[in-house]
C-alpha positions as CSV (number, residue, x, y, z in Angstrom):
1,X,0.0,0.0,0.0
2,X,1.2,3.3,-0.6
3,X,1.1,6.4,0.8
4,X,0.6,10.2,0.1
5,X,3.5,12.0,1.7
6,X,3.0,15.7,0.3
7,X,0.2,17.1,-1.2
8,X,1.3,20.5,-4.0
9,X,-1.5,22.7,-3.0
10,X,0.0,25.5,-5.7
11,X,0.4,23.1,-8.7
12,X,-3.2,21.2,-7.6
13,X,-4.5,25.3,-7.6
14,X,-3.2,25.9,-11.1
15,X,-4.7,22.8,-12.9
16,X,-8.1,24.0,-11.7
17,X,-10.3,27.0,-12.3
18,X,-13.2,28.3,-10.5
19,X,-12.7,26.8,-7.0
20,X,-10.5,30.1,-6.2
21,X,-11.6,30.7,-2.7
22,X,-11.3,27.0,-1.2
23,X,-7.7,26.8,-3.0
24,X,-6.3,30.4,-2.0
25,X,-6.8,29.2,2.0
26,X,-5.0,25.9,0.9
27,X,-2.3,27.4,-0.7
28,X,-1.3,30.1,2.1
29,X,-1.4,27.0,4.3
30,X,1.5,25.4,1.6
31,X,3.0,28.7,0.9
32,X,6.8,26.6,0.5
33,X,5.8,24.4,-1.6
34,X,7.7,23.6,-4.7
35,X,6.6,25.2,-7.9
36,X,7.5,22.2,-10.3
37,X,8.1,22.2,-14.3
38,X,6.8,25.4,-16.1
39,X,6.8,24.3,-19.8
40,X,5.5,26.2,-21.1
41,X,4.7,29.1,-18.4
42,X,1.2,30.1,-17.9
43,X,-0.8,32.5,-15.9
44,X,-4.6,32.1,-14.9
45,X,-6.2,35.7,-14.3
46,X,-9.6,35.9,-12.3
47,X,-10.9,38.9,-14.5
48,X,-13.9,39.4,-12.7
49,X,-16.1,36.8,-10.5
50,X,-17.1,35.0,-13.3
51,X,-14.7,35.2,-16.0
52,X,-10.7,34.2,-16.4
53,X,-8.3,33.8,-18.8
54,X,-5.1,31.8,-19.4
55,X,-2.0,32.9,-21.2
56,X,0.2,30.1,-22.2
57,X,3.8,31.4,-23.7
58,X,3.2,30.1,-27.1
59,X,6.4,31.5,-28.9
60,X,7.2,29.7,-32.2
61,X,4.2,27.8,-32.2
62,X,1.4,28.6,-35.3
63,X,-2.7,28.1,-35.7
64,X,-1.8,24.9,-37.1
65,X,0.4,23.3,-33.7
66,X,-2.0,24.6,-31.4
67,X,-5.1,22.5,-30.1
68,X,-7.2,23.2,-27.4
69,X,-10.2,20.6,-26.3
70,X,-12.8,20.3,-23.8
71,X,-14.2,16.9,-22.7
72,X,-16.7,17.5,-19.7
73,X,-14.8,20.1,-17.1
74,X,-11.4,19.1,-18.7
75,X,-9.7,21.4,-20.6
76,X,-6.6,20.5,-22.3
77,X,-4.1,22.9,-24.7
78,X,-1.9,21.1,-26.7
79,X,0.8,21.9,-29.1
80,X,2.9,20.0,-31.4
81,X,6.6,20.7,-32.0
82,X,7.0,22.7,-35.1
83,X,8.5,21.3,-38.2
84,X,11.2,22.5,-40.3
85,X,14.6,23.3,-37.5
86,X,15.7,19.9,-37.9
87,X,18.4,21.1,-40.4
88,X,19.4,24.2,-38.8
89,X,22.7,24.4,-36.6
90,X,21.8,26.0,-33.6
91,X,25.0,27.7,-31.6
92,X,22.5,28.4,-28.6
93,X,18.5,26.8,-28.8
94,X,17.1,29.0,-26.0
95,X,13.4,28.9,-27.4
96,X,11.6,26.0,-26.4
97,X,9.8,24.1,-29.5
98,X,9.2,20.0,-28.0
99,X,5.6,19.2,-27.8
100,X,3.3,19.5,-24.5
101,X,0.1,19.4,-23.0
102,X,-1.6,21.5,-20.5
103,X,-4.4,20.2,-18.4
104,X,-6.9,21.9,-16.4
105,X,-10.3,21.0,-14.7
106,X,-12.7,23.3,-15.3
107,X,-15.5,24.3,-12.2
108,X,-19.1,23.2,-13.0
109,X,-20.6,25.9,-15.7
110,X,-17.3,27.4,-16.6
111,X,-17.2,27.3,-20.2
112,X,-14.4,28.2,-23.0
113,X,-15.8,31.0,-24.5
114,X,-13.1,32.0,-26.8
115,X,-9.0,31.8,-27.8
116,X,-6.8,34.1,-29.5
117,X,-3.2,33.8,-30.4
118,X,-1.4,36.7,-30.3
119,X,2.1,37.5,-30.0
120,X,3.0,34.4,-28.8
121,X,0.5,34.6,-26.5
122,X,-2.7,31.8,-26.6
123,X,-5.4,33.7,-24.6
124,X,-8.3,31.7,-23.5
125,X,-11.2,32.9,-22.5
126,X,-13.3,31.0,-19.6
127,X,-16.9,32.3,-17.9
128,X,-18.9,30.7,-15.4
129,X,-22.6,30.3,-16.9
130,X,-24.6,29.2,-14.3
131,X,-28.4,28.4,-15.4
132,X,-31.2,30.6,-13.9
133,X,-32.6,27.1,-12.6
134,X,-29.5,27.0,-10.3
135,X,-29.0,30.7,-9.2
136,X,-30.2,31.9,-5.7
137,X,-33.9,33.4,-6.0
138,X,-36.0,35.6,-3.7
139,X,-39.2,34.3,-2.4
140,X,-41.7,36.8,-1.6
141,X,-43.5,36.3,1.6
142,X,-47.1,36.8,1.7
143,X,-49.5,37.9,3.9
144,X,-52.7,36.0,5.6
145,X,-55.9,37.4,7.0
């Protein structure tokens, strides 16, 4: 049987959007914890209470190496190495081209509304769309006699 040792409340917190206040009391509990491999480097931003956006550092990738997919509250951005360096000598490769995939679980009713690629930069656009069967309603009290 094995056993959990350490749990990475930061790296858990970045794989997962719309659970913000449960995960920001977790994480100041974990504050020290290790941040892990960055490739590429992202950033979530909360733009308002129901909308947020990743940014994934896309350089040298095009529309066509990019893929982005949602299967139930997974959300996954992939891209493919680009072709065509193979042949070129290289005195210093700083610019990262291998193939990855980035993997996020989505809240219930946050939805992908849109992505954009632009300078370097794959925006994608998330809101939270919660039905009017599910959102709190005011019951009117009435009178008697």
């Amino acid at each position: 049987m094995t056993r959990l040792q350490t749990i990475d409340i930061p790296q858990f917190h970045k794989a997962t959007i719309g659970f913000d206040r449960l995960f920001n009391e977790l994480e100041r509990g974990f504050a020290n914890s290790p941040n892990g491999n960055g490739y590429p480097p992202y950033n979530i931003a909360q733009i308002n209470e129901d909308e947020f956006m990743i940014s994934v550092a896309v350089a040298g990738f095009g529309m066509d190496n990019l893929d982005i997919t949602t299967d139930g509250n997974q959300l996954k951005i992939e891209g493919t190495a680009p072709k065509g360096d193979e042949d070129v000598n290289y005195l210093h490769k700083g610019i990262g081209g291998r193939s990855w995939c980035r993997e996020f679980t989505l809240a219930d009713h946050v939805e992908v509304e849109n992505a954009t690629l632009e300078l370097g930069m794959l925006n994608v656009h998330l809101v939270r769309n919660i039905p009017d069967a599910l959102k709190p309603k005011k019951i009117t009290i009435n009178t008697t006699g």
